[in-house]
C-alpha positions in Angstrom: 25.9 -39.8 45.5 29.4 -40.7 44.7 32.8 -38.8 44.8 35.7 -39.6 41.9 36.6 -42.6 44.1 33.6 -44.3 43.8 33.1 -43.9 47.6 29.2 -43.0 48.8 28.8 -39.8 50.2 25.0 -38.8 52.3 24.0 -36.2 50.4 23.3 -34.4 54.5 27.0 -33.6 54.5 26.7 -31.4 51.1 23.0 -29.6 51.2 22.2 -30.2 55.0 19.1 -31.1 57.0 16.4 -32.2 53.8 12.9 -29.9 54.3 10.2 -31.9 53.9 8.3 -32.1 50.8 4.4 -32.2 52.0 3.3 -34.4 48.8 5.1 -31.3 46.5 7.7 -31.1 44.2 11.0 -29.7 46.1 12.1 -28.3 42.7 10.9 -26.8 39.7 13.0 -26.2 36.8 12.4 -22.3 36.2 10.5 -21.6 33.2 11.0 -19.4 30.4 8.9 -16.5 31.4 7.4 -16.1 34.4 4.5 -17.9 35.8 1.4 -15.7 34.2 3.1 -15.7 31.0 3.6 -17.6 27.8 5.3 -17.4 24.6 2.4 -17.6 22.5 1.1 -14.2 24.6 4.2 -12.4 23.1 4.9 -14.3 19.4 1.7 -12.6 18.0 3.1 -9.2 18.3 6.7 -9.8 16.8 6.8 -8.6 13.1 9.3 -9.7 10.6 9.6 -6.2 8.5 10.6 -6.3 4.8 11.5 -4.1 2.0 9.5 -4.5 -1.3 10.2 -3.3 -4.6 7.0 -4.6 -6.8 8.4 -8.1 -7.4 10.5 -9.6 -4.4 12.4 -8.3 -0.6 15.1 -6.7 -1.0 15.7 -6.3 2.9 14.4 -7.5 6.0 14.6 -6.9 9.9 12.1 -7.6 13.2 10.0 -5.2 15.2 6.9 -5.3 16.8 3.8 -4.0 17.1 3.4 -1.0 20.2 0.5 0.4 19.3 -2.4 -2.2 18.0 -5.3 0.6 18.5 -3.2 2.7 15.8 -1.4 0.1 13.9 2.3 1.4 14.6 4.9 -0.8 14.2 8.4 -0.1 16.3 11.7 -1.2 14.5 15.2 -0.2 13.9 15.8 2.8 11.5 18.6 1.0 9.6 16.0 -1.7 8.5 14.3 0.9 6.2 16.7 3.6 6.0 20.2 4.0 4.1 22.5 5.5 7.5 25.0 6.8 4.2 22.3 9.3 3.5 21.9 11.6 6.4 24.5 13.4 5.7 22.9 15.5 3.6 20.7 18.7 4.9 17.0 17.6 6.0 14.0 17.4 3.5 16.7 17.8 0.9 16.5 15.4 -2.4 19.1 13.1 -1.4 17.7 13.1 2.6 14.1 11.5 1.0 16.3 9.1 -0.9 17.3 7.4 2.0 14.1 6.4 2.8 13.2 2.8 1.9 16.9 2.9 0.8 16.0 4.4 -2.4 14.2 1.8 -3.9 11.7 3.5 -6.6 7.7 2.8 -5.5 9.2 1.1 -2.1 7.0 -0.4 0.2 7.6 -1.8 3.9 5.4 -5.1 4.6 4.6 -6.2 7.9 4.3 -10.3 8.8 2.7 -11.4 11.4 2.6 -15.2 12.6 -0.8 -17.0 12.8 -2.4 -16.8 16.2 -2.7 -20.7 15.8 1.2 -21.7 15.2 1.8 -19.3 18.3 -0.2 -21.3 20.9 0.7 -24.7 19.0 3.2 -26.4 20.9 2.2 -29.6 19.2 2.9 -27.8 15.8 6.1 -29.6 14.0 6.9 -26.1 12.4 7.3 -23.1 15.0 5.5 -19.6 14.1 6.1 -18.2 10.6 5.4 -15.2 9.4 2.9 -14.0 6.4 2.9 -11.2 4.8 0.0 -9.2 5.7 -0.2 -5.2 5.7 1.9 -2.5 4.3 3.3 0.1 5.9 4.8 3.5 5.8 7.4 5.4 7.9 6.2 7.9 10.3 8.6 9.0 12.9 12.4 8.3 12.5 15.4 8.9 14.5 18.9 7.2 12.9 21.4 9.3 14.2 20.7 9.3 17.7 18.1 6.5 18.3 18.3 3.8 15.6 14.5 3.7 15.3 11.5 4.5 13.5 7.9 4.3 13.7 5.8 2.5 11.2 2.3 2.7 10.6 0.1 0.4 8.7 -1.5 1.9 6.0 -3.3 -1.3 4.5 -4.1 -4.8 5.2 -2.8 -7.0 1.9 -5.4 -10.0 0.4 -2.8 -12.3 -0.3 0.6 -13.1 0.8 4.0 -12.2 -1.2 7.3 -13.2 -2.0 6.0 -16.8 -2.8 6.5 -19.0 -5.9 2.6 -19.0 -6.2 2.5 -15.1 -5.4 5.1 -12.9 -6.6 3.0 -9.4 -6.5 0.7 -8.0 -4.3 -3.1 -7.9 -6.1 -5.2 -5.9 -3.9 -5.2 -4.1 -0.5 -7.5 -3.3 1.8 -6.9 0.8 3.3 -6.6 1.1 7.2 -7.3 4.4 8.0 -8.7 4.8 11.5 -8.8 3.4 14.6 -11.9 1.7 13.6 -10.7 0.0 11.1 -8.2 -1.8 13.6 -10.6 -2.8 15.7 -11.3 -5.5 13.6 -7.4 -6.8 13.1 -7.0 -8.1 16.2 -3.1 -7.0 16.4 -1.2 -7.3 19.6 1.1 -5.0 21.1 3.6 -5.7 23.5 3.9 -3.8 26.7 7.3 -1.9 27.5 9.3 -0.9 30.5 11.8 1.7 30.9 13.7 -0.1 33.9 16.4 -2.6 33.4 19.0 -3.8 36.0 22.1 -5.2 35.5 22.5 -9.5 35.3 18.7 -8.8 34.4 17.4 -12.0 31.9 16.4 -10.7 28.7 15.7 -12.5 25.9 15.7 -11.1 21.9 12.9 -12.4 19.8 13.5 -11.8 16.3 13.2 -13.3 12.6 16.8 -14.1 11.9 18.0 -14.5 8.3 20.9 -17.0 7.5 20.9 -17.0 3.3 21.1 -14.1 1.3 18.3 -16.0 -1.3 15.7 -16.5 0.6 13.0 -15.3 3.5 13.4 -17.3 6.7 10.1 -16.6 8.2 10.8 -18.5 11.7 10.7 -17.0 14.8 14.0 -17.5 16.6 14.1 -16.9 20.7 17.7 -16.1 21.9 18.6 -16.2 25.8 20.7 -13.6 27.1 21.7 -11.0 30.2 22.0 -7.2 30.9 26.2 -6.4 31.3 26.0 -3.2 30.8 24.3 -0.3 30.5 26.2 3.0 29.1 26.2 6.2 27.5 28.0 6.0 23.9 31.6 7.8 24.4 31.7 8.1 20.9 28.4 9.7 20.5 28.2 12.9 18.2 25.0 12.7 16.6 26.3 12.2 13.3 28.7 9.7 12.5 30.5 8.6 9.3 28.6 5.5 9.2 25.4 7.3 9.7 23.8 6.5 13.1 25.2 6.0 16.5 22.4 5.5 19.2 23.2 8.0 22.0 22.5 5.2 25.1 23.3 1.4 25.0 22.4 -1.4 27.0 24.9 -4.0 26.2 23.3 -8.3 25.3 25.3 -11.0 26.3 23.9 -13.4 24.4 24.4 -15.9 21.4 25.6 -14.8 18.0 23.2 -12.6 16.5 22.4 -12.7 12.9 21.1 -10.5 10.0 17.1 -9.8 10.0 16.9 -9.7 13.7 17.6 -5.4 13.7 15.0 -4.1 15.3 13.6 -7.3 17.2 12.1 -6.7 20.8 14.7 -7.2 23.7 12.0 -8.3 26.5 12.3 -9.4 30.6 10.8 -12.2 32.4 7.3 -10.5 32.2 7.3 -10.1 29.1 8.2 -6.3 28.9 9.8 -4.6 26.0 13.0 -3.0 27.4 14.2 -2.3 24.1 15.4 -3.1 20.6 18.5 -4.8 19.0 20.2 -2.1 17.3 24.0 -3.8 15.7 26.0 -6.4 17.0 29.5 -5.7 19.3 32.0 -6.2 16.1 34.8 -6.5 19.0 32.6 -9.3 20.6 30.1 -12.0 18.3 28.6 -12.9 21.7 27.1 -9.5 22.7 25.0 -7.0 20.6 23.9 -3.7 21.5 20.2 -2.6 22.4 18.4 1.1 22.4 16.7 1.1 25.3 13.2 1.6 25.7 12.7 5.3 27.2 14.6 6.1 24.0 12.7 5.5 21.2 9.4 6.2 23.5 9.5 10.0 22.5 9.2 8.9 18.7 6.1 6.7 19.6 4.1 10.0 21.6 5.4 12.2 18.6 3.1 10.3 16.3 -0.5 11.8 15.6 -3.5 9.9 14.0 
């Protein structure tokens, strides 16, 4: 080692007595995810969500699948619901209308990536999503949660939104837990315990153009700074929703389509889902944590 002088320095005077090695490596540049765990064991359960009208998406966010034995699908309520419309009373006219954001004959599709691109890491294109179920909403909470549960009502026979395959020909219905047996979806586990300085990292479809899909999973790096009750909660806002509890993402700038993506630890554990970005701050975004949206998941019945 050298200083700015160019004179030698023994490394002994900076680190101390040197342990000896024993034929191992010293160091190990820590990986991504702890030791037992691999990307490819949490890509197959990241869904990029999108809004369909009959003939292209209209909008899209990220989610993932918590419950594979009853196909339901966790993401945030702003991806497939209009916030401007809960002001009005519930099961009104105008309340319905915000679902699917109004879109006459609406339907949510579900992409999943390939099992193969996940565990790939030869692959020169990283997992991409197809299109491959519809689903419907099934629990929602906007105001105070910013999330809603999906369930997947059929598996589709082709994929959408395509230049070869603009419309969807023929579906197949998914009605029991039987008939998910046989779809091999993955959920992803959760936690409801975070720390502060805790490494998370948000795993999400990210969209950068307004005119097309990006169906590439996108891994973003980041830590817990805080976590906090919102002062400005009421439970109705004029923008619509305003998630009661926050944990607040430092992490890199977060794009459109990623609403809704899992915020997982080291282990792999879904401690919740990215809900908006900090407009005061591009580097941080805001995530509803998991014990939040959990109560949504155990109101659901088959």
């Amino acid at each position: 080692l050298t200083c700015e002088n160019n004179h030698k320095v023994d490394l002994r005077y900076l680190t101390g007595k040197t342990l000896p090695c024993h034929g191992h490596i010293a160091y190990q540049e820590q990986s991504s995810f702890s030791e037992n765990l691999h990307f490819s064991k949490i890509c197959p359960g990241v869904c990029l969500i999108g809004l369909w009208d009959g003939h292209r998406i209209r909008r899209c966010g990220s989610g993932f699948i918590v419950d594979a034995k009853r196909g339901l699908v966790i993401t945030a309520a702003h991806v497939v619901i209009d916030p401007s419309g809960l002001a009005a009373p519930p099961n009104s006219f105008l309340r319905r209308q915000s679902h699917y954001y109004g879109i006459p004959s609406g339907q949510i599709l579900v992409g999943l990536p390939p099992s193969s691109k996940c565990s790939n890491p030869n692959s020169p294109i990283g997992p991409e999503a197809v299109w491959r179920y519809v689903a419907m909403i099934d629990a929602e909470d906007v105001c105070n949660v910013d999330a809603a549960v999906l369930r997947i009502t059929a598996r589709l026979d082709n994929d959408v939104d395509t230049p070869e395959k603009s419309t969807i020909h023929n579906t197949r219905a998914l009605k029991s837990q039987e008939d998910f047996q046989n779809e091999e979806l993955h959920s992803l586990r959760l936690s409801k315990r975070c720390e502060i300085e805790q490494n998370v990292r948000l795993i999400g479809y990210g969209q950068t153009t307004p005119t097309s899909i990006d169906r590439s999973i996108e891994v973003m790096r980041g830590y817990v700074s805080r976590k906090f009750m919102n002062s400005e909660w009421r439970g109705r806002t004029d923008r619509g929703f305003s998630p009661k509890y926050h944990l607040s993402i430092v992490t890199s700038l977060t794009l459109g389509g990623q609403s809704g993506c899992p915020c997982v630890n080291d282990q792999g554990e879904v401690i919740g889902i990215l809900s908006q970005a900090d407009r005061a701050d591009k580097n941080k975004c805001f995530v509803v944590p998991t014990g939040e949206f959990l109560q949504l998941v155990s109101a659901v019945f088959w």
